[in-house]
C-alpha positions as CSV (number, residue, x, y, z in Angstrom):
1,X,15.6,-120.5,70.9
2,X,14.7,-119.6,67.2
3,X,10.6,-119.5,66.5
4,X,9.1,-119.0,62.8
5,X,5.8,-117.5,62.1
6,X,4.2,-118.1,58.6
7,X,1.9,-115.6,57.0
8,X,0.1,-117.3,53.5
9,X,-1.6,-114.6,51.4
10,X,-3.2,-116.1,48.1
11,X,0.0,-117.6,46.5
12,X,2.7,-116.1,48.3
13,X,4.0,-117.3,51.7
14,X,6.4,-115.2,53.8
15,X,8.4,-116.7,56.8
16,X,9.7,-114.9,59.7
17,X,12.2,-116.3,61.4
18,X,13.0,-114.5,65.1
19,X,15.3,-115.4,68.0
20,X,13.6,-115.3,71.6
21,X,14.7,-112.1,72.0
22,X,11.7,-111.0,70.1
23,X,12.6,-107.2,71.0
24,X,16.3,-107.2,70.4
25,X,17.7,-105.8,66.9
26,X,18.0,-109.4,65.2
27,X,14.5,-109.5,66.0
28,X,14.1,-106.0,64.5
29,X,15.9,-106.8,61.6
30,X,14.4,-109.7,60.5
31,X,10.8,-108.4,61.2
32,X,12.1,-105.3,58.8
33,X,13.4,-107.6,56.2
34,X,10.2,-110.0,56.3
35,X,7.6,-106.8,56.1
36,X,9.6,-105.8,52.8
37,X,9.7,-109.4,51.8
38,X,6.1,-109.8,51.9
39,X,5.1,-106.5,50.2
40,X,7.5,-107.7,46.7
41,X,5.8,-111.5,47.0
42,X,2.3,-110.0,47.6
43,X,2.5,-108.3,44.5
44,X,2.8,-111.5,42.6
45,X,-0.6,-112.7,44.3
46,X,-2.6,-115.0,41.4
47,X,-0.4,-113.8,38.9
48,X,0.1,-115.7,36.0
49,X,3.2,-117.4,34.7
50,X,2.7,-115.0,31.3
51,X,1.6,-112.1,33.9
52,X,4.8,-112.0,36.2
53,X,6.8,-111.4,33.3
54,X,4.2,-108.8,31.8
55,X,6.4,-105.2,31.0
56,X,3.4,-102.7,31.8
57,X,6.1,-99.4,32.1
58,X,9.0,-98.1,30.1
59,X,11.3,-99.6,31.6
60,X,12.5,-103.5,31.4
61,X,10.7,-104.5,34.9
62,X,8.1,-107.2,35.7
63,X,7.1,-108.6,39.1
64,X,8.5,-112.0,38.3
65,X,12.0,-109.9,37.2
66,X,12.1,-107.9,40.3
67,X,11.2,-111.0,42.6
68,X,14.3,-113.0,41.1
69,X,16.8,-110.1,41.1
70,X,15.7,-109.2,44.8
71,X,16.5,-113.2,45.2
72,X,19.8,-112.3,43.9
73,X,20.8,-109.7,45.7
74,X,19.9,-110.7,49.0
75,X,21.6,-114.0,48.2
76,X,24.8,-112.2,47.1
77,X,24.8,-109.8,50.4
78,X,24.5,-112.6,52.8
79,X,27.7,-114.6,51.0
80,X,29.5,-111.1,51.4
81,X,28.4,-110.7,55.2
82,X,30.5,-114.2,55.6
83,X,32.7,-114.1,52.8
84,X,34.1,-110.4,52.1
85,X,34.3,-108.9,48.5
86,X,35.2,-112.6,47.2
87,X,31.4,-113.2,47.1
88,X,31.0,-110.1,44.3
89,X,32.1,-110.6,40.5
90,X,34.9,-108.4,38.9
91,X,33.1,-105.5,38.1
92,X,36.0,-104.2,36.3
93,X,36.2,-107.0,33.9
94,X,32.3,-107.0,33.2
95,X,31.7,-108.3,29.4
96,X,28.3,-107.4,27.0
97,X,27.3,-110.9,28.1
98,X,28.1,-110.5,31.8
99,X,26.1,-107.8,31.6
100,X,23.2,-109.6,29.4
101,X,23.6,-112.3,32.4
102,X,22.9,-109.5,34.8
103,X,19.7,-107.9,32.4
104,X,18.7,-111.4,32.5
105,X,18.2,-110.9,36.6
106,X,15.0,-108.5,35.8
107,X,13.1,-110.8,33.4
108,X,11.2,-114.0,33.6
109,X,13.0,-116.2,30.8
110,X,11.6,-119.0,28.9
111,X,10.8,-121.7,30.8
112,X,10.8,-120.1,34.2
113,X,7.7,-120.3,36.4
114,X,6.3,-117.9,39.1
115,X,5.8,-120.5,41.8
116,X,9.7,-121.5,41.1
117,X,10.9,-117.7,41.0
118,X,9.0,-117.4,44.7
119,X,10.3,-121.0,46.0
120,X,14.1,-119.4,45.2
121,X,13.3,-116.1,47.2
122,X,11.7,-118.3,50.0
123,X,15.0,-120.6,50.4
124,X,17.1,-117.0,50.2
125,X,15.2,-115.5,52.4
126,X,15.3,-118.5,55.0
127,X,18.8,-119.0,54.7
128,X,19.7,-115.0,55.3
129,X,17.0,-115.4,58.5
130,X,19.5,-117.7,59.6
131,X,22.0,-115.8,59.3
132,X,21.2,-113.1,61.1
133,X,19.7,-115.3,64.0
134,X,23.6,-116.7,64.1
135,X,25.9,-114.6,63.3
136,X,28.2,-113.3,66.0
137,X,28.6,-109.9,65.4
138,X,26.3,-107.8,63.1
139,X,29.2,-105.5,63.6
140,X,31.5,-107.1,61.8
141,X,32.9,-105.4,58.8
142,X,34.1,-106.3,55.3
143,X,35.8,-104.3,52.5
144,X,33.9,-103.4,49.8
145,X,34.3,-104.6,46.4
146,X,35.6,-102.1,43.8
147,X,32.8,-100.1,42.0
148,X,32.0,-97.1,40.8
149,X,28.9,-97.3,43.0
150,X,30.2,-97.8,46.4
151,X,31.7,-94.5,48.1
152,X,32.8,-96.3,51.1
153,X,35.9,-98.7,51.9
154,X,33.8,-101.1,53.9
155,X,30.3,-102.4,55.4
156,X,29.4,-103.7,58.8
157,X,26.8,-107.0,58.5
158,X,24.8,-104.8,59.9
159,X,25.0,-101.8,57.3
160,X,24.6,-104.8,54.9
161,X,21.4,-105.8,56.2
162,X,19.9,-102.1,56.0
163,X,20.6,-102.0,52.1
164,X,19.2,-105.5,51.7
165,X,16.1,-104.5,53.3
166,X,16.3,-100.8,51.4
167,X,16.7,-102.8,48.3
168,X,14.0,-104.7,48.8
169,X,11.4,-102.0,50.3
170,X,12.4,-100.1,46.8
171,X,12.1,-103.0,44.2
172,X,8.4,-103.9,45.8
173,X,7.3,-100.6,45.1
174,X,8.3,-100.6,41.6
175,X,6.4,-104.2,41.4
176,X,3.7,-102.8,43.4
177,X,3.4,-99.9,40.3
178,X,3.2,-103.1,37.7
179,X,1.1,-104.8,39.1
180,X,-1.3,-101.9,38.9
181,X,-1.0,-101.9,36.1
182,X,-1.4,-105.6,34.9
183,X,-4.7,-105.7,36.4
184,X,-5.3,-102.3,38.5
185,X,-4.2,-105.1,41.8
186,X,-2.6,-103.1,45.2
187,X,-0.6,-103.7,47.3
188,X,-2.3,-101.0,49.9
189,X,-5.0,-99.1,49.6
């Protein structure tokens, strides 16, 4: 039996999606992985359109940027959990305009819209929920792509899911520090 509990803040809806083993580690997971989701979207609370894509530090970030590239990521993690290193690109063969694709990830681009960058991350997120409800073995390992920033050979779904939820803990506090200060706005506290 899979349940989903809703939590609307403002804006921003998060969806938690658990099995009926609400203490197993699924459970666990996904409760880890919606906590982190909510603190990224909850930064984007009554944001603007022009405001989610607002640089307010020295680096190239915005809310909006960090919610899509957080959409990314996730998305790309859950293909590898099924897929293997087929779901990555060719790092080796990376091009200035792969690479401007890639920059592109961290920015709210003409014509994109808040409400559409947080609908994406929603549908991600429900579809990775579902995966983890499902997936046979959150043991299951895959080689890793070639990179310069992977030290191991291979990741267990599992080990997977940890940096996805890592990834995202990290990316909402750096939102959580723009959103500051766009409009002085916390996310605690």
């Amino acid at each position: 039996m899979t349940t989903t509990s809703t939590t609307t803040t403002a804006d921003t809806t998060t969806a938690v999606t658990t099995t009926a083993d609400s203490t197993g580690e699924r459970a666990d997971l996904l409760v880890a992985l919606a906590k982190q989701r909510h603190f990224l979207a909850f930064t984007a609370r009554d944001l603007t359109d022009e405001q989610a894509g607002e640089r307010t530090t020295a680096s190239e970030l915005c809310v909006g940027g960090l919610i899509k590239h957080v959409t990314v990521v996730e998305k790309l993690w859950a293909t590898f959990i099924v897929e293997g290193p087929s779901a990555f690109p060719d790092f080796s063969s990376f091009t200035e305009e792969d690479y401007a694709r890639r920059a592109d990830e961290f920015r709210m681009l003409p014509g994109e819209t808040l409400a559409g960058v947080l609908a994406a991350y929603r549908e991600v997120a429900r579809r990775t929920d579902e995966l983890v409800a499902t997936l046979p073995d959150l043991g299951a390992v895959q080689p890793l792509p070639k990179a310069p920033w992977f030290q191991d050979d291979a990741w267990s779904a599992r080990r997977v899911l940890f940096h996805v939820i890592a990834e995202t803990a990290q990316h909402a506090g750096h939102a959580d520090i723009i959103r500051e200060a766009i409009d002085g706005a916390k996310s605690m506290g």
